[in-house]
Residue, then its C-alpha position, 0 to 999 in steps of 0.5 A: x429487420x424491423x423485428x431486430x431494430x425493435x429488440x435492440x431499441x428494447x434491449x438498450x431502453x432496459x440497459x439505460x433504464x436499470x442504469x438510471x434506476x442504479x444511478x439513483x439509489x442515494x437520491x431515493x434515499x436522501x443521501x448527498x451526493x454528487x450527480x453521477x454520469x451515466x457510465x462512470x458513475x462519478x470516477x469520471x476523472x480516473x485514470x487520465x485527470x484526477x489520482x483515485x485518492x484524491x477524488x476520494x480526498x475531495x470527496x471527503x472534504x466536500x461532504x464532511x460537513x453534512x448531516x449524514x455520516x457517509x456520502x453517496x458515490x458510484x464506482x461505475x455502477x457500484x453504489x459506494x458509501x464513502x465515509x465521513x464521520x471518524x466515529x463511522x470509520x471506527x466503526x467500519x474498521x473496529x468496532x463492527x467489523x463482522x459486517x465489513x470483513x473483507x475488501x471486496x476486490x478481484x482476486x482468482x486463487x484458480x486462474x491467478x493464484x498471485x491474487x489470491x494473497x491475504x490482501x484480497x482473500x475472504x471470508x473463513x479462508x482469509x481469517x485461517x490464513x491472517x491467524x497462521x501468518x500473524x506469528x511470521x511477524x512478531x517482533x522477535x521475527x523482526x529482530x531475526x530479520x534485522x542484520x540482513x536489512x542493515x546488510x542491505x543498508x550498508x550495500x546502498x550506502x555504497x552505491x551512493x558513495x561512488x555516485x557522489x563526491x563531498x563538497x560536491x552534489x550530484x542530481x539522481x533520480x532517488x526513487x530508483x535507487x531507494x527502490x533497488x534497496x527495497x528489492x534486495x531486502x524483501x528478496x532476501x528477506x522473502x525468497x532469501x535470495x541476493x536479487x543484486x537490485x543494488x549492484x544492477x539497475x536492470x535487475x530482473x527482481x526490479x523489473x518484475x516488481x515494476x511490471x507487476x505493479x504497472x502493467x495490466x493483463x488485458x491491457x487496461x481493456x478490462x479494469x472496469x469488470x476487474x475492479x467494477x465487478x470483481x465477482x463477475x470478473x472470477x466467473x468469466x476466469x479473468x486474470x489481473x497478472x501478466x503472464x511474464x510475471x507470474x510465471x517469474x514468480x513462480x519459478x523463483x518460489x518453486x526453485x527457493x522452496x526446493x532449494x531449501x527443503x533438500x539443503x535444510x537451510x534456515x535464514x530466519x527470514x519469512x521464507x523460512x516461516x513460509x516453508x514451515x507451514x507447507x511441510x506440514x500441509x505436505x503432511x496432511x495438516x491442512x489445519x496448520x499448512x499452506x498449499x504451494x499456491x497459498x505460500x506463492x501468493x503470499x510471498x508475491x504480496x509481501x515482495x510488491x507491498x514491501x519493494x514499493x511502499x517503502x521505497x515510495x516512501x522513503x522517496x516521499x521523505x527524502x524530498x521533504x526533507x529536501x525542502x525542510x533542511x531544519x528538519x534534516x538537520x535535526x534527524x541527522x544530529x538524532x542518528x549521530x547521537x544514537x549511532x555514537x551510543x552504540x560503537x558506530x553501528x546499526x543495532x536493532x536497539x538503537x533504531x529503536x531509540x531514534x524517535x525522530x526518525x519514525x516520527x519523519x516516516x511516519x508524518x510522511x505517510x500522513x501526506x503520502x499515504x502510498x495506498x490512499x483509499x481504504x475500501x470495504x463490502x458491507x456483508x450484511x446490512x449495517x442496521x445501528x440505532x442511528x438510522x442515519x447510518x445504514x448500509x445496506x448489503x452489497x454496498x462498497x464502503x470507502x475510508x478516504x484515508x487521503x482525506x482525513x489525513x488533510x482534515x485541518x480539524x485533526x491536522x492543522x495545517x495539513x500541507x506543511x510537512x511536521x514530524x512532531x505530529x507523531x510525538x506520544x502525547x501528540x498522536x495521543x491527543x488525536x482520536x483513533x482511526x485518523x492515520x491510516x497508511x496501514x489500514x487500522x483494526x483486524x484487517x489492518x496491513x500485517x507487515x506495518x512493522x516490518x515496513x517501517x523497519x526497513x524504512x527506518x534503517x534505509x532512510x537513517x543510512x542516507x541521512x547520515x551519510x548524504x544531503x539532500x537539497x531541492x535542484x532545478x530538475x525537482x518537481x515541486x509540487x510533486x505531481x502524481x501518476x493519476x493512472x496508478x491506485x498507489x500514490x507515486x511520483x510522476x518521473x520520480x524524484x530528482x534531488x542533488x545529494x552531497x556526500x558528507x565527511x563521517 
């Protein structure tokens, strides 16, 4: 028994020891840093105080300051570089990019194939996929895409129609309803299917879509291996998605891809894009093709980035708004003015003229960028002539978006919602790297434009049509859900809309 007592004090003296040993990486190096604890490393905070991305945001803030360019970090045991200078984030994003290609986060293309999309993917199978998926986004593509989106639009217009009356306002929960929107244009524009989000509130498309994004495999047992140790996690066969949603998935890709293939349909939507590449998988081009699992995992990632940011974001402006009637004003006598322009219709023209409306969704971004830590895993050592600035392999790096985008150096008064931020000359006077809701460089988010479209035409409906005004059930300021990694608004979003005479 003695024996036993011996190896496990030995055994736990190593573990603490090498934890230590881990733990003081940046202070043998010299680089400021906060004190971490023992286990947490310095994430102590998340998920139950503190949102991931304003720990990264105060992170930022507290060290931009200093001599070095990046400050020291530990995600659990993970030594972590989260990045100060704007010239190191160009860097990081740009400019050497060949040393920071990839993410470095979980993904199991065997055991979870839904992970496996060009979000998470690596190396050589990352720039084969990102070089045959880039072409489904052109703006031409987009442009096919268009009339399903105002399609969509004109379905939501509806619904907000009969669940308001004119002179009169009504409170609903606008999140909810902007994300039923979001559902129906990435599911016909995804699997070109009529999900019904908009007509059904208990749609399953909706459901799943919350599911995938809220609720974890092992009960949240997991994460620290999953997203601490992302390589170890692949090895032990761990899985991110639950299994009700992945098995969603892939019947609704199964049976879409089936459908098409034996009735020959074309849509012109990014199914259609999908579909292309795996015939010629199929026929043994495996050059240009796609594999099934390849096409599910991508359509999985482009309904979730697409359902939720957006109408995250879409949320995110409609309570700005709110709280900025001048700016309200202002966006409506823009969309009225471009719609008379073209017979009263959405064209893909004249949402393209409607400046304002981008430049709101865009500063929206700035203060709610939905995924608001960008991250990196140094590939090989970062050695450039500035010594100051080395990393070494293997080291995560992390570009607090959150926190360049509340630097009052690069936007004054950085609480205060203001559109005219994004004016040509304005987002020209700025350096590069400073708005960053879609990542920046070669790695940066392939469906931005598509994002903002939808974003555009959703938000341009509602304006025109509706008011919005703060109520006694609106949460200012907004509290965020501090568990999830994407920024969103804890109970959604409560505003009293009116309808307005056209």
């Amino acid at each position: 028994m003695s024996l036993v007592l011996t190896l496990i004090a030995l055994l736990v003296s190593l573990l603490l020891f090498a934890a230590r040993r881990r733990h003081g990486y940046w202070q043998r190096r010299g680089i400021p840093h906060d004190v971490p604890h023992p286990v947490y490393g310095n994430i102590k905070d998340w998920p139950k105080k503190r949102h991931i991305g304003k720990i990264f945001r105060d992170y930022y803030l507290k060290y931009k300051s200093s001599d070095y360019p990046f400050a020291g970090f530990y995600f659990f045991f993970s030594r972590t570089a989260v990045i100060t200078d704007l010239e190191l984030v160009k860097r990081v994003m740009i400019k050497d990019f060949n040393h920071f290609e990839n993410r470095g986060i979980f993904y199991n293309e065997i055991d979870d194939p839904l992970s496996a999309s060009l979000f998470s993917i690596e190396g050589q199978k990352w720039r084969h996929l990102r070089h045959k998926l880039t072409p489904t986004f052109t703006s031409g593509k987009m442009k096919n895409m268009f009339p399903i989106i105002v399609k969509v639009g004109e379905e939501m217009d509806s619904i907000f129609s009969a669940k308001t009356t004119a002179g009169q306002g009504q409170i609903l929960e606008v999140v909810d309803l902007v994300a039923r929107y979001t559902s129906d244009v990435i599911g016909n524009c995804a699997f070109g299917l009529n999900c019904n989000s908009l007509q059904d509130p208990k749609a399953e498309f909706v459901s799943m879509g919350k599911k995938a994004i809220i609720e974890r495999r092992y009960g949240g047992l997991l994460d620290f291996l999953i997203f601490g140790f992302p390589k170890l996690a692949r090895r032990l066969r761990l899985k991110v998605n639950v299994q009700e949603v992945e098995d969603f998935y892939t019947g609704i890709v199964r049976s879409t891809i089936d459908h098409r293939l034996k009735t020959k349909e074309k849509r012109n939507d990014f199914m259609d894009s999908l579909i292309e590449m795996y015939q010629k998988e199929q026929a043994g081009n495996t050059e240009d093709g796609l594999s099934f699992n390849e096409i599910l995992a991508q359509a999985f990632i482009f309904f979730l980035a697409g359902f939720e940011t957006s109408s995250t974001t879409m949320g995110f402006a409609l309570y700005e708004l709110a709280l900025n009637q001048d700016i309200q004003d202002q966006l409506r006598a823009e969309i009225n003015e471009v719609l008379a322009k073209h017979n009263n219709e959405f064209t893909y023209e004249g949402l393209k003229e409607m400046k304002y409306v981008e430049q709101v969704i865009m500063e929206t971004l700035r203060k709610y960028p939905v995924l608001a830590h960008l991250t990196r895993m140094t590939q090989t050592d970062f050695s450039p002539e500035d010594p100051k600035q080395f990393i070494a392999k293997g080291t995560v790096v992390v570009v607090p978006a959150l926190g360049i985008h509340y630097d009052p150096e690069i936007y004054p008064e950085p609480e205060k919602f203001k559109p005219e931020r994004f004016t040509d000359e304005a987002i020209a006077a700025r350096p590069s790297c400073t708005w960053l809701p879609f990542g920046d460089g070669p790695r940066n988010c392939i469906g931005l434009r598509f994002g903002l479209l939808q974003s555009c035409v959703g938000l341009a409906y509602l304006i025109r049509g509706y008011k919005f005004t703060v109520c006694p059930e609106t949460q200012i300021p907004i509290k965020m859900v501090v568990k999830n990694v994407l920024l969103s608004a804890e109970n959604g979003i409560h505003l009293t809309v009116e309808k307005l005479s056209k």
